[in-house]
N, CA, C and O atoms as a printed pandas DataFrame, in Angstrom:
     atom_number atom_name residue_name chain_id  residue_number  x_coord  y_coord  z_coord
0              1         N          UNK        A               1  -19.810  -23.584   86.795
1              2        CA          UNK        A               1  -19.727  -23.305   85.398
2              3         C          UNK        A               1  -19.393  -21.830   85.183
3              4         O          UNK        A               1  -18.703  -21.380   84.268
4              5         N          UNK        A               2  -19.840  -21.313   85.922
5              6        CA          UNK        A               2  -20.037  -19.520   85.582
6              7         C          UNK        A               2  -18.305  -19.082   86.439
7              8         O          UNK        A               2  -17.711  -18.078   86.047
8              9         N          UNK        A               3  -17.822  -19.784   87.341
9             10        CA          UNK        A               3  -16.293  -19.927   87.701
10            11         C          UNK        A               3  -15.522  -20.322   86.488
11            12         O          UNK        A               3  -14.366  -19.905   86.416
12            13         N          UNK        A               4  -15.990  -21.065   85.521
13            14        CA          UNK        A               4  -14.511  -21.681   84.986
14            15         C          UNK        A               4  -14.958  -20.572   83.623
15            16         O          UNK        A               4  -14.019  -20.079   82.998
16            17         N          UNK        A               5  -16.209  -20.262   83.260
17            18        CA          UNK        A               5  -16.035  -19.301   81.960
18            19         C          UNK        A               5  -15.279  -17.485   82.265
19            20         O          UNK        A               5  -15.036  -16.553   81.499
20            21         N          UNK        A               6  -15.162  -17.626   83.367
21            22        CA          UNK        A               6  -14.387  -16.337   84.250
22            23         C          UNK        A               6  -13.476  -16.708   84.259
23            24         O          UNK        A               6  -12.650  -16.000   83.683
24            25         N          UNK        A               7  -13.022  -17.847   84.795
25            26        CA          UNK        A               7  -11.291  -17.655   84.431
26            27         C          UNK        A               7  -10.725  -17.777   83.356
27            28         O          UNK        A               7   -9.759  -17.115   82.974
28            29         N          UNK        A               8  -11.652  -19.210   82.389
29            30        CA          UNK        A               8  -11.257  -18.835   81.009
30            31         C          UNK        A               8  -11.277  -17.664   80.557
31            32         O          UNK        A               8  -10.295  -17.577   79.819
32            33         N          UNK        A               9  -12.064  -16.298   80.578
33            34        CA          UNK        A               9  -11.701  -14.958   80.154
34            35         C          UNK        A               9  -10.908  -14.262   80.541
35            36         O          UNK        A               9  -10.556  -13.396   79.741
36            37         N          UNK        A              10  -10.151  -14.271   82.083
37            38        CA          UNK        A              10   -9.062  -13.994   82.658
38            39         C          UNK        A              10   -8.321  -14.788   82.117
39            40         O          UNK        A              10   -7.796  -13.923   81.416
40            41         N          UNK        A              11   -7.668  -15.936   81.741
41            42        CA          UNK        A              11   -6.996  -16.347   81.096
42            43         C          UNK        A              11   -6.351  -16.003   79.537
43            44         O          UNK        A              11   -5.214  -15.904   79.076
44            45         N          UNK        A              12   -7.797  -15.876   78.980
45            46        CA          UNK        A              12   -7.923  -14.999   77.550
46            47         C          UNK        A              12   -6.778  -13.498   77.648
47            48         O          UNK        A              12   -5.629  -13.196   77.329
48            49         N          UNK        A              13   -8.013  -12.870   78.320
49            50        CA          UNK        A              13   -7.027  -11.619   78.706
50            51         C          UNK        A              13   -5.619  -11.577   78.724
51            52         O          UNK        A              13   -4.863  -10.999   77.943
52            53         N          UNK        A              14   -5.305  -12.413   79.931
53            54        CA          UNK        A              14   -4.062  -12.478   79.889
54            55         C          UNK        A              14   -3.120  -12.678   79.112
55            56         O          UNK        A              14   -2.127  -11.968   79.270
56            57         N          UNK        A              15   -3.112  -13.735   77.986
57            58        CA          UNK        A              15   -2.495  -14.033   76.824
58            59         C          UNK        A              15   -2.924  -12.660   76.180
59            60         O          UNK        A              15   -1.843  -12.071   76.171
60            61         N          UNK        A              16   -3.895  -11.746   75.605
61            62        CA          UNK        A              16   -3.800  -10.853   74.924
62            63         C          UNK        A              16   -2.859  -10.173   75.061
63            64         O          UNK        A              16   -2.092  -10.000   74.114
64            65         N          UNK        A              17   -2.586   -9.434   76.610
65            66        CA          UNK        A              17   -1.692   -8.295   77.439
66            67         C          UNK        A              17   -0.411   -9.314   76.705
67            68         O          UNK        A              17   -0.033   -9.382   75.536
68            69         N          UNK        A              18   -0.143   -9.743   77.436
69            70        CA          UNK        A              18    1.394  -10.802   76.778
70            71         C          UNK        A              18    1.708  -10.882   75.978
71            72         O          UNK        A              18    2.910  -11.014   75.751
72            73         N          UNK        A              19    0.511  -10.840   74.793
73            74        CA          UNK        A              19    0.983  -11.159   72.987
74            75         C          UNK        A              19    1.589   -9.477   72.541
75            76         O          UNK        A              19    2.640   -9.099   72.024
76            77         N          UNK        A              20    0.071   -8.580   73.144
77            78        CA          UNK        A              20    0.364   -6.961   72.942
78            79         C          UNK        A              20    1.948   -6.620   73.039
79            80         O          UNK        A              20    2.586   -6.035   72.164
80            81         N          UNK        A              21    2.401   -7.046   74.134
81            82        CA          UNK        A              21    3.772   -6.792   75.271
82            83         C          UNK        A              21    4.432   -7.402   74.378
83            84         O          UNK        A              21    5.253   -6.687   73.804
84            85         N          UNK        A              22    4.373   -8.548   74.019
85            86        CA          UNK        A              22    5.670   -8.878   73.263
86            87         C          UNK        A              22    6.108   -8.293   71.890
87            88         O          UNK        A              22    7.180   -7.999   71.361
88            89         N          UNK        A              23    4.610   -8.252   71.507
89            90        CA          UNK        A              23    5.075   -7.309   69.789
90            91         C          UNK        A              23    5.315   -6.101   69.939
91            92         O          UNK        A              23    5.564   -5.552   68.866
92            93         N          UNK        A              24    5.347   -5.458   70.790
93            94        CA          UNK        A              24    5.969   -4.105   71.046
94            95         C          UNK        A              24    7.000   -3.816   71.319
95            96         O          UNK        A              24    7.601   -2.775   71.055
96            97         N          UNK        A              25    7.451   -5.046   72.096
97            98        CA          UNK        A              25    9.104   -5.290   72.237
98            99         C          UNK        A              25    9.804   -5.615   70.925
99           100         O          UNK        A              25   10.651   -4.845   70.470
100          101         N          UNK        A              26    9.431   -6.845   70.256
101          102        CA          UNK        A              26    9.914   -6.868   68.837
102          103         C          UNK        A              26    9.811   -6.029   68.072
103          104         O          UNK        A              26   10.723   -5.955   67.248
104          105         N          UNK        A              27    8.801   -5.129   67.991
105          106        CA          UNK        A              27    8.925   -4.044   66.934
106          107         C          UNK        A              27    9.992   -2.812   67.311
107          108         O          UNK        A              27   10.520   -2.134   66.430
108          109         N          UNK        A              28   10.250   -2.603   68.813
109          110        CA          UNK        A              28   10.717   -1.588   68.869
110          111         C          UNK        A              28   12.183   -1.990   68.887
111          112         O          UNK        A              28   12.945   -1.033   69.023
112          113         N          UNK        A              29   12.880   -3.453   68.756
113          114        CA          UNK        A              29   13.981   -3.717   68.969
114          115         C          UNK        A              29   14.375   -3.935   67.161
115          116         O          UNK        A              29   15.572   -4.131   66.952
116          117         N          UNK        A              30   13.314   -3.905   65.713
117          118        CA          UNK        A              30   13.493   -4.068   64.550
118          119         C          UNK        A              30   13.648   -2.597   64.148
119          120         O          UNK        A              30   13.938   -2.522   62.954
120          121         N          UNK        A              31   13.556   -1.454   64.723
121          122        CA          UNK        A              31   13.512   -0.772   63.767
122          123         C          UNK        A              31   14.740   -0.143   63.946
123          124         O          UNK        A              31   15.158    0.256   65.034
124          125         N          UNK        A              32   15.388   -0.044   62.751
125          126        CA          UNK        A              32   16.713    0.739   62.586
126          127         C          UNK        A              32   16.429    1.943   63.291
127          128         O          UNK        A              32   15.306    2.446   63.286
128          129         N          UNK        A              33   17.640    2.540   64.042
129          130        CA          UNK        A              33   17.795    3.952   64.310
130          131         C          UNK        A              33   18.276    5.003   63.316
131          132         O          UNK        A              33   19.262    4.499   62.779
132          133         N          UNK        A              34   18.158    5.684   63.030
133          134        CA          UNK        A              34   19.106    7.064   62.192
134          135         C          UNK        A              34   20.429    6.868   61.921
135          136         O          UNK        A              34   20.992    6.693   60.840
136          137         N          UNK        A              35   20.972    6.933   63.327
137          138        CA          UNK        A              35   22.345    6.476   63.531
138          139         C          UNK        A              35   22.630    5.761   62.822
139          140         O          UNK        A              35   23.299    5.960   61.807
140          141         N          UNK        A              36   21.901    4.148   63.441
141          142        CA          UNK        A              36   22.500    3.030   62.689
142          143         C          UNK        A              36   22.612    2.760   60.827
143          144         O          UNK        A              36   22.838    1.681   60.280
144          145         N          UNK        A              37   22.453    3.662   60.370
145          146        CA          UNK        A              37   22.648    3.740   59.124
146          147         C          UNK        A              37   23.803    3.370   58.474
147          148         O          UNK        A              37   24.910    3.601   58.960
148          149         N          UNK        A              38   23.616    2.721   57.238
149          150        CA          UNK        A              38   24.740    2.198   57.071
150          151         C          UNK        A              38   25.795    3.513   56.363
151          152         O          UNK        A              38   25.230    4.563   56.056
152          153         N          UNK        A              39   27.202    3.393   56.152
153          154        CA          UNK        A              39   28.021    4.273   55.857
154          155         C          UNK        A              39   28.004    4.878   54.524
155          156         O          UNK        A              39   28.437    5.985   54.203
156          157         N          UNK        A              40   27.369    3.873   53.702
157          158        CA          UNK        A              40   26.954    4.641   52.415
158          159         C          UNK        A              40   25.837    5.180   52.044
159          160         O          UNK        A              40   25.801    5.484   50.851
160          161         N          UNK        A              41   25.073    5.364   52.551
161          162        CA          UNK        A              41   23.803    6.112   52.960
162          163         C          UNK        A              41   24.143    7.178   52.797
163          164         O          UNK        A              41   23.749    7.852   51.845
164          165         N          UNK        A              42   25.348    7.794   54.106
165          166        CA          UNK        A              42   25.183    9.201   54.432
166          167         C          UNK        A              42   26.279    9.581   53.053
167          168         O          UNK        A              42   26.057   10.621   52.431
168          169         N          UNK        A              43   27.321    8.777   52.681
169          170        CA          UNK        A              43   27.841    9.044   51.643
170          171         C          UNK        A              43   27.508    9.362   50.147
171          172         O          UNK        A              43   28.265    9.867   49.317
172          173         N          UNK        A              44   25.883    8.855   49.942
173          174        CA          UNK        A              44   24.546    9.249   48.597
174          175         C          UNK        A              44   24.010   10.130   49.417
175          176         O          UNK        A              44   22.850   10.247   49.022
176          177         N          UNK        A              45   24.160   10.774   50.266
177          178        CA          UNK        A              45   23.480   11.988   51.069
178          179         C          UNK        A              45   24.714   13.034   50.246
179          180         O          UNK        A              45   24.478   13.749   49.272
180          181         N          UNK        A              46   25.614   12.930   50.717
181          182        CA          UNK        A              46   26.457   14.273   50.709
182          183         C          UNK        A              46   26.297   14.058   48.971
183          184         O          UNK        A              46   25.748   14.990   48.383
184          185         N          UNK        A              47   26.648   13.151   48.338
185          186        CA          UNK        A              47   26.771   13.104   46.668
186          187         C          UNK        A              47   25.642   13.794   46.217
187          188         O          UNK        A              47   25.808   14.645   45.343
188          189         N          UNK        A              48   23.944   13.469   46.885
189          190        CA          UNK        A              48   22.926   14.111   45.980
190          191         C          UNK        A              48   22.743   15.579   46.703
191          192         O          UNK        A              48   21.731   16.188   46.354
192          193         N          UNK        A              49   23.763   16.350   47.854
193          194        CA          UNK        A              49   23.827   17.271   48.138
194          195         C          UNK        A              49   24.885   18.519   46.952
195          196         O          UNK        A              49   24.859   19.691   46.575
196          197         N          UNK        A              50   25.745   17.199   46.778
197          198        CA          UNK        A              50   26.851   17.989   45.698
198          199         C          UNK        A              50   25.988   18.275   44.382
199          200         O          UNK        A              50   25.700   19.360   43.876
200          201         N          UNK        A              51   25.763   17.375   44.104
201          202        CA          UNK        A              51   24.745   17.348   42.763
202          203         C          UNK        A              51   23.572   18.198   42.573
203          204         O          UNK        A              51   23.290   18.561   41.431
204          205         N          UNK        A              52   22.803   18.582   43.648
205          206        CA          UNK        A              52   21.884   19.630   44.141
206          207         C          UNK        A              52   22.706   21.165   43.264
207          208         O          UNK        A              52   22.421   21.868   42.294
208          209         N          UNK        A              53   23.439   21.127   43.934
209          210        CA          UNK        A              53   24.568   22.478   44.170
210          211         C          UNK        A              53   25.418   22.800   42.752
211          212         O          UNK        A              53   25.865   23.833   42.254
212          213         N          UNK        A              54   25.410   21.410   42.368
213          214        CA          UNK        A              54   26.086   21.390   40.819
214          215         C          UNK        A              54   24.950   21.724   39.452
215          216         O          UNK        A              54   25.198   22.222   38.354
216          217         N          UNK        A              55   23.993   21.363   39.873
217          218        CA          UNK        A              55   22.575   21.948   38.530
218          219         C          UNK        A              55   22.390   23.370   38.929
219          220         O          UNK        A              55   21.767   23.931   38.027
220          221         N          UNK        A              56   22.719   24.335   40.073
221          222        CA          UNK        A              56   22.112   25.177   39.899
222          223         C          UNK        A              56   22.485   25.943   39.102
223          224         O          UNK        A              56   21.522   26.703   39.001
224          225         N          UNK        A              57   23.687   26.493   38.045
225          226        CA          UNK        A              57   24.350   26.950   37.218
226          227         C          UNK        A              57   23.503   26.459   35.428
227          228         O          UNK        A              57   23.576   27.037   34.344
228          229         N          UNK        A              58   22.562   24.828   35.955
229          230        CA          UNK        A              58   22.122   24.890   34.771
230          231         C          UNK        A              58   21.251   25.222   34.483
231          232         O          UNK        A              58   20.432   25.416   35.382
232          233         N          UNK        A              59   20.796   25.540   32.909
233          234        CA          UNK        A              59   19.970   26.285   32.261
234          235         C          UNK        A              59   18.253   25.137   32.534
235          236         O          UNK        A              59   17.687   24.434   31.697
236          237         N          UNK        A              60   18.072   25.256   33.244
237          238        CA          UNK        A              60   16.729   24.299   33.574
238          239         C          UNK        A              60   15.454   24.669   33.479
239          240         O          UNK        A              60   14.457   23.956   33.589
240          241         N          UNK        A              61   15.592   26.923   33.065
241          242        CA          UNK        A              61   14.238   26.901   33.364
242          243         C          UNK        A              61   14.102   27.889   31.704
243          244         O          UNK        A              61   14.641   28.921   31.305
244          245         N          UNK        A              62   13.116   26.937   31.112
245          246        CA          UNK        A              62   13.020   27.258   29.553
246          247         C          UNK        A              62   11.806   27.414   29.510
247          248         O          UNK        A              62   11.125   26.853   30.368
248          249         N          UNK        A              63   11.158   28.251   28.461
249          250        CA          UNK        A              63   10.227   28.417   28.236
250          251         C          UNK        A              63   10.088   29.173   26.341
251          252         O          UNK        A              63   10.993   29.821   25.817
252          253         N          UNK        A              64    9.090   28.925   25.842
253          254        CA          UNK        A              64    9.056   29.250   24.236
254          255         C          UNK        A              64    7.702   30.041   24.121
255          256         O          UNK        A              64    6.659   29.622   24.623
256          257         N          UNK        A              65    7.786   31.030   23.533
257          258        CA          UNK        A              65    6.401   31.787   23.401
258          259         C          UNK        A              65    6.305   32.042   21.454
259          260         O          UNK        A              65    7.190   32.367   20.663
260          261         N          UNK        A              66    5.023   31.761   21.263
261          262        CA          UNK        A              66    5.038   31.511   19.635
262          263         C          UNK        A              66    4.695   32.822   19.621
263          264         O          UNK        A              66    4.498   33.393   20.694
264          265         N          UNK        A              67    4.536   33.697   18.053
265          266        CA          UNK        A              67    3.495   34.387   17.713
266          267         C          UNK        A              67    3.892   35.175   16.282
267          268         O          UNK        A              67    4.998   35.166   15.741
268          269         N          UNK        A              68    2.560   35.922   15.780
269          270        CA          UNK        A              68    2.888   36.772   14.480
270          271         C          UNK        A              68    3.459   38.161   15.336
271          272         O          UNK        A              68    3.123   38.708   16.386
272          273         N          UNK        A              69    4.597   38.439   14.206
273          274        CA          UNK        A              69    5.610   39.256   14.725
274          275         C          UNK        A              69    4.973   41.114   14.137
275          276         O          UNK        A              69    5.075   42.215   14.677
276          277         N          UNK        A              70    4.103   40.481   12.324
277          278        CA          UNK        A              70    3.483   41.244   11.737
278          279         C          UNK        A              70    2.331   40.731   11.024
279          280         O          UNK        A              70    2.230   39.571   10.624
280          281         N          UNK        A              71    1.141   41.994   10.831
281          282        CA          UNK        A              71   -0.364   41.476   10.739
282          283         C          UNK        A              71   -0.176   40.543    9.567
283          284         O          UNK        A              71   -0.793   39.490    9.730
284          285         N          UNK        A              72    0.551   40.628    8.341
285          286        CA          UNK        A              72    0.176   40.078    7.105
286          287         C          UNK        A              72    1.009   38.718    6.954
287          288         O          UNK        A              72    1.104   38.183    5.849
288          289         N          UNK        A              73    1.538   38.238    7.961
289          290        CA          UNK        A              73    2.362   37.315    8.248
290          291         C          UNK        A              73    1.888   36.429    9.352
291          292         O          UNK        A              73    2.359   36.715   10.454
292          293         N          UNK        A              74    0.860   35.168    9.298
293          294        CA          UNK        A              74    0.166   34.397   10.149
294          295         C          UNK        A              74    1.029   33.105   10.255
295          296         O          UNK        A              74    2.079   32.980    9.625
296          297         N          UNK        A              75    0.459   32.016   11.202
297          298        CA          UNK        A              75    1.025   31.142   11.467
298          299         C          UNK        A              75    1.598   31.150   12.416
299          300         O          UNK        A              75    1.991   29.991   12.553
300          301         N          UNK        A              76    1.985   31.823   13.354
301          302        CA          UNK        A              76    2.571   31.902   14.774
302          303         C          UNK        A              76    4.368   31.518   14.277
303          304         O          UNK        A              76    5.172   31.012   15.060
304          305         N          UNK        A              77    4.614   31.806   13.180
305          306        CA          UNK        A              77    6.231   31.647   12.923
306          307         C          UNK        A              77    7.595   32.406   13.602
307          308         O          UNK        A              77    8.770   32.077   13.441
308          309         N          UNK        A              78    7.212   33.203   14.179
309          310        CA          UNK        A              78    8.196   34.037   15.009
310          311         C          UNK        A              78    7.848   33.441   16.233
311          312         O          UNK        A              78    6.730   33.024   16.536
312          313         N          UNK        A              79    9.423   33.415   17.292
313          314        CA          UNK        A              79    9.029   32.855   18.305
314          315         C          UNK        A              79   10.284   33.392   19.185
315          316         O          UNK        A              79   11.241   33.783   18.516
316          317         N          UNK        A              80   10.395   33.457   20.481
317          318        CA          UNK        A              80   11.221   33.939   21.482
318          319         C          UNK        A              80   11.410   32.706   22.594
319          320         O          UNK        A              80   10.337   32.137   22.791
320          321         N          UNK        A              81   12.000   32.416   23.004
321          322        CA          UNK        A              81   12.798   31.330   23.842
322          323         C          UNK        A              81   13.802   31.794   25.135
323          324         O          UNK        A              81   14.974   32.148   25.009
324          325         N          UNK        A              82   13.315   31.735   25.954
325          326        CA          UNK        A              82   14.050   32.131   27.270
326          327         C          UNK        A              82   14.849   30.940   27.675
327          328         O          UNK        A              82   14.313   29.840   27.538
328          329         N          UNK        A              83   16.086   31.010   28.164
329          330        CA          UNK        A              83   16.859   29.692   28.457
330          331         C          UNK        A              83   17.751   30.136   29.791
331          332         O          UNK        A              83   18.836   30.674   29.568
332          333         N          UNK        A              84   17.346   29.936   31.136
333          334        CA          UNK        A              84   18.143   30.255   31.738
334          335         C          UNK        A              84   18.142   29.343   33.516
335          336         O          UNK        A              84   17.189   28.669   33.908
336          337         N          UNK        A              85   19.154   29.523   34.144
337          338        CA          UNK        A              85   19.306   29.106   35.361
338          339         C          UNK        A              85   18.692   29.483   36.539
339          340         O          UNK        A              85   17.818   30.349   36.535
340          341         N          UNK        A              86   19.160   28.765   37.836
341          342        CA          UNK        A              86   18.077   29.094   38.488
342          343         C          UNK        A              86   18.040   30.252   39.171
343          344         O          UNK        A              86   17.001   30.488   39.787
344          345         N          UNK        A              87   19.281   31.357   39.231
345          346        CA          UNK        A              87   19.514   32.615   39.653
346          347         C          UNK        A              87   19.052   33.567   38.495
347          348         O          UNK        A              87   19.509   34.707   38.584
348          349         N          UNK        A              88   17.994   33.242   37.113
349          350        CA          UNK        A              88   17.848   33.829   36.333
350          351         C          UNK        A              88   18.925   34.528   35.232
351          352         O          UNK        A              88   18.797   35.520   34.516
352          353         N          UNK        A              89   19.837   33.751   35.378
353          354        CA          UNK        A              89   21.027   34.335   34.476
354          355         C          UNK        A              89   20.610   33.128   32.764
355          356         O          UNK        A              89   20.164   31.981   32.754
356          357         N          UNK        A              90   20.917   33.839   31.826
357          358        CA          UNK        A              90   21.152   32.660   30.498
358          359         C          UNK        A              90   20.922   33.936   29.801
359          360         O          UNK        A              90   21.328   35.075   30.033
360          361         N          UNK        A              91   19.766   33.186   28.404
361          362        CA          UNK        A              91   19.685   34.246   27.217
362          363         C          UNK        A              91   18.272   34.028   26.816
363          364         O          UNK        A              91   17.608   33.016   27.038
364          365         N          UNK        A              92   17.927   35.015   26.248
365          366        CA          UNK        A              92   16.831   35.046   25.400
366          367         C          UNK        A              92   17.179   34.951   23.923
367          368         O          UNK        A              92   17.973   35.689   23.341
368          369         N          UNK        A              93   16.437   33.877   23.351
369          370        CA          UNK        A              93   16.741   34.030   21.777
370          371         C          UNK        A              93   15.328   34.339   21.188
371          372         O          UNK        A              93   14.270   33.969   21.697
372          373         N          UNK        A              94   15.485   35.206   19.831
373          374        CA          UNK        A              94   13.887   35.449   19.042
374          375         C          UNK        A              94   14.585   35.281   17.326
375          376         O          UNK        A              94   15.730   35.290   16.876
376          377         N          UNK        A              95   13.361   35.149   16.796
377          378        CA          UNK        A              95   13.531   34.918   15.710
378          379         C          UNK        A              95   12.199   35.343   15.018
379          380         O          UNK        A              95   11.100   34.790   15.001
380          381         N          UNK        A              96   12.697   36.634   14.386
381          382        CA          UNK        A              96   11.384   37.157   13.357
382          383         C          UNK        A              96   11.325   36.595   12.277
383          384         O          UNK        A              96   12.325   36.116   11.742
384          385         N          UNK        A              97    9.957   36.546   11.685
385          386        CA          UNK        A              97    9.790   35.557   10.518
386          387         C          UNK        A              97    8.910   36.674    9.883
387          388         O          UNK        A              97    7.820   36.865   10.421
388          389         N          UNK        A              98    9.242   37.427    8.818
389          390        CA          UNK        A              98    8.651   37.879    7.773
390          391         C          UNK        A              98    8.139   37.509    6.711
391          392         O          UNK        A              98    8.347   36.323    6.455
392          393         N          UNK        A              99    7.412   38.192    5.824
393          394        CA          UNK        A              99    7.742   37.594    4.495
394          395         C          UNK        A              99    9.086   37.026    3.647
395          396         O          UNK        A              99    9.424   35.891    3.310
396          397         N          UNK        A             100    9.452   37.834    3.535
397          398        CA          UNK        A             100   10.553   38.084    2.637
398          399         C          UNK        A             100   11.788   37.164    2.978
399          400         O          UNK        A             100   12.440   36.420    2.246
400          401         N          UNK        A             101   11.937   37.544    4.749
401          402        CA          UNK        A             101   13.209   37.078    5.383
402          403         C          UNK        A             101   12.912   36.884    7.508
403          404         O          UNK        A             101   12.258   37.494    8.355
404          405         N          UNK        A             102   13.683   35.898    7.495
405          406        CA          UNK        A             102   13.854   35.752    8.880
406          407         C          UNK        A             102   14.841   36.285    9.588
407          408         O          UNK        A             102   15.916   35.905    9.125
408          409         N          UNK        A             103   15.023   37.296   10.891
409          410        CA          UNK        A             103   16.274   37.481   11.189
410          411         C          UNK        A             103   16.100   36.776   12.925
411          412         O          UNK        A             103   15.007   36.579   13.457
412          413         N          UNK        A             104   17.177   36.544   13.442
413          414        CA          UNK        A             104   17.277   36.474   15.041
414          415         C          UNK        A             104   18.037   36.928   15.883
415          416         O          UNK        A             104   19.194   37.130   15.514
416          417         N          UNK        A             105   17.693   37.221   17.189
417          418        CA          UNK        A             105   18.373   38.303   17.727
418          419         C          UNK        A             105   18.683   37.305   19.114
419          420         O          UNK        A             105   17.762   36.492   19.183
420          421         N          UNK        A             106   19.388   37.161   19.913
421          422        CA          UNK        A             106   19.762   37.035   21.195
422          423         C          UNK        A             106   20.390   37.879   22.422
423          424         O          UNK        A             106   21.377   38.607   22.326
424          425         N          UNK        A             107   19.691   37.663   23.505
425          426        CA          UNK        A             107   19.557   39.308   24.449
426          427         C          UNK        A             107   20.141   38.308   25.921
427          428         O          UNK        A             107   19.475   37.455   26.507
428          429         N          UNK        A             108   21.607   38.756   26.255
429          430        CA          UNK        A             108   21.810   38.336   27.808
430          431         C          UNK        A             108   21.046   38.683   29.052
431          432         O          UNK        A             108   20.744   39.843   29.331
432          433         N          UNK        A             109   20.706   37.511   29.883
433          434        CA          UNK        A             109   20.143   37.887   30.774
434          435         C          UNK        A             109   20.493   37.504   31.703
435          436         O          UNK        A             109   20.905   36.345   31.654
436          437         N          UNK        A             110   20.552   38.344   33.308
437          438        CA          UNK        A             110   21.703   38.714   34.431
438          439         C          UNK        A             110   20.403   38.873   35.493
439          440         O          UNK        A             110   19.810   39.950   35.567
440          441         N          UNK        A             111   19.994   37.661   36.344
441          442        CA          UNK        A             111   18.942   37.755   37.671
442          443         C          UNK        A             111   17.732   38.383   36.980
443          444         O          UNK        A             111   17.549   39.585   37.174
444          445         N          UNK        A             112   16.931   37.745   36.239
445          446        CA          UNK        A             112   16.069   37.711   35.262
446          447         C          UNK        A             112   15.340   38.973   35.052
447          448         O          UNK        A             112   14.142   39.226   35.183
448          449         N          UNK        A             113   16.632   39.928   34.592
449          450        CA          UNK        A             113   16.509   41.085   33.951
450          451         C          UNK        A             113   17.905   41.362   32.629
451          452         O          UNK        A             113   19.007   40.837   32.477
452          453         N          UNK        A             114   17.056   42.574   31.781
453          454        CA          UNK        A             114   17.957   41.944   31.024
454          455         C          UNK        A             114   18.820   44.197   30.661
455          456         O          UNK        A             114   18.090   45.074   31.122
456          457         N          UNK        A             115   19.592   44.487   30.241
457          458        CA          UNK        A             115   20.141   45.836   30.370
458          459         C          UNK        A             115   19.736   46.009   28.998
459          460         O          UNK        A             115   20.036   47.188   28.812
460          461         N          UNK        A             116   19.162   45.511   27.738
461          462        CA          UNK        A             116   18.465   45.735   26.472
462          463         C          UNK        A             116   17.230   45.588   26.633
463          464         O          UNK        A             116   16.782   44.751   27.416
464          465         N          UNK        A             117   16.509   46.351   25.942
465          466        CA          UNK        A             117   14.936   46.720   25.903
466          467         C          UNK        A             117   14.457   45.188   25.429
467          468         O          UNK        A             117   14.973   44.761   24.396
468          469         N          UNK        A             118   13.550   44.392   26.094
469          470        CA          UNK        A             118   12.587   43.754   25.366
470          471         C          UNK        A             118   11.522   43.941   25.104
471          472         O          UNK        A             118   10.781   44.848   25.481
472          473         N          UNK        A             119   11.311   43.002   24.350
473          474        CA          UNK        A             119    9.751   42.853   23.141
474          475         C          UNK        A             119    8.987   42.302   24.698
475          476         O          UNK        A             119    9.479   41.794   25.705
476          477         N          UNK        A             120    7.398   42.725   24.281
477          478        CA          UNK        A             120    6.468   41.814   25.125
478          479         C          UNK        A             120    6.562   40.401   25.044
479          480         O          UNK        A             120    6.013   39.849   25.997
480          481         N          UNK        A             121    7.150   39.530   24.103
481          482        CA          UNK        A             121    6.786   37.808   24.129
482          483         C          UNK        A             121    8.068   37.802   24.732
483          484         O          UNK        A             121    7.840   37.174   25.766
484          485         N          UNK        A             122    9.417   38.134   24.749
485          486        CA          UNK        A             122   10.924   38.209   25.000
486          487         C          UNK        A             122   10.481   38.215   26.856
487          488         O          UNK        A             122   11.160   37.487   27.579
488          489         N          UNK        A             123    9.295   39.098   27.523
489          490        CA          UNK        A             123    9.308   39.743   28.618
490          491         C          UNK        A             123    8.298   38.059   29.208
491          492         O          UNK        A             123    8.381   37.567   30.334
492          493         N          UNK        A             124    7.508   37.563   28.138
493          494        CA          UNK        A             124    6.596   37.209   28.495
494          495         C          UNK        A             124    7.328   35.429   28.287
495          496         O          UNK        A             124    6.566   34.510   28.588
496          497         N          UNK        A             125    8.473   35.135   27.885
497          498        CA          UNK        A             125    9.194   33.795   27.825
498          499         C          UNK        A             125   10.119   34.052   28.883
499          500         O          UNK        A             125   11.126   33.603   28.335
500          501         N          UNK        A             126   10.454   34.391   29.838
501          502        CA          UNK        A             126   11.048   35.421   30.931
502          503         C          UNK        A             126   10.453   35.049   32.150
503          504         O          UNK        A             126   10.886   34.368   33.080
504          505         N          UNK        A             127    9.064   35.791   31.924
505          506        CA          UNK        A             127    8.183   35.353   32.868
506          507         C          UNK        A             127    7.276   33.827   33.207
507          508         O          UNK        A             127    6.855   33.563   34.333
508          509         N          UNK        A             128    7.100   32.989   32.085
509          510        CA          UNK        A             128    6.980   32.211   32.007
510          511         C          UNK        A             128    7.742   30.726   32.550
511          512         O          UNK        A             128    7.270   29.675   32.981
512          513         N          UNK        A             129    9.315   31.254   32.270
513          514        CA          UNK        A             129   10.330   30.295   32.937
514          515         C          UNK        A             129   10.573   30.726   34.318
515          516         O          UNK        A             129   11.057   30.053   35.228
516          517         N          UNK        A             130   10.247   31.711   34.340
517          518        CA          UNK        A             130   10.421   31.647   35.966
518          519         C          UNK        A             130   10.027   31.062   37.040
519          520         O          UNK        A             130   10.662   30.997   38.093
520          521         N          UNK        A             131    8.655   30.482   36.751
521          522        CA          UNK        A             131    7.621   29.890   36.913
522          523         C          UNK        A             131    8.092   28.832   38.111
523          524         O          UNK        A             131    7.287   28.023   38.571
């Protein structure tokens, strides 16, 4: 008795090793290689490489800073808006809101500096998109 429950477990065994062995073979003969990729694959490779290369010119990195421009004038109605790309080039736009009258000003900006003096919120929508 104590012979045949020994070989039945050598037997056991054995089918385990065999089952192990074989799914390792099947798995390693299912999995695609790199290579084997199909031809339009690498062809949405180079396209979302072009496309990469084609946004960087756009204006993607925005940012808006509210605030009172003067004490007797509340509401956060004046506001400055940075709009620019990813080499820091675009514009800054502001827009004072007074009593009386609103004016707005827009300031070029060249590697996220600008050759006209800015305001602190102008410096601080700037810094914000850079982000």
């Amino acid at each position: 008795m104590l012979i045949l429950a020994i070989l039945a477990l050598l037997t056991a065994a054995t089918a385990l090793v065999l089952a192990v062995v074989g799914l390792r073979r099947t798995a390693s003969t299912q999995r695609p290689a790199v290579d084997a990729l199909p031809e339009d694959v690498h062809g949405l490779r180079q396209e979302v490489a072009a496309l990469k290369t084609e946004t960087g010119d756009a204006l993607r990195h925005l940012s808006v800073v509210r605030y009172d421009a003067f004490g007797d004038v509340g509401g956060h109605l004046s506001w400055s808006v940075a709009l620019l790309d990813d080499a820091g080039h675009g514009v800054v736009l502001s827009s004072i809101h007074g009593r009386s009258e609103a004016r707005t000003y827009a300031k070029s900006i060249s590697g996220w500096t600008c050759e006209q003096q800015l305001s602190p919120e102008e410096e601080e929508a700037i810094a914000h998109a850079r982000v």
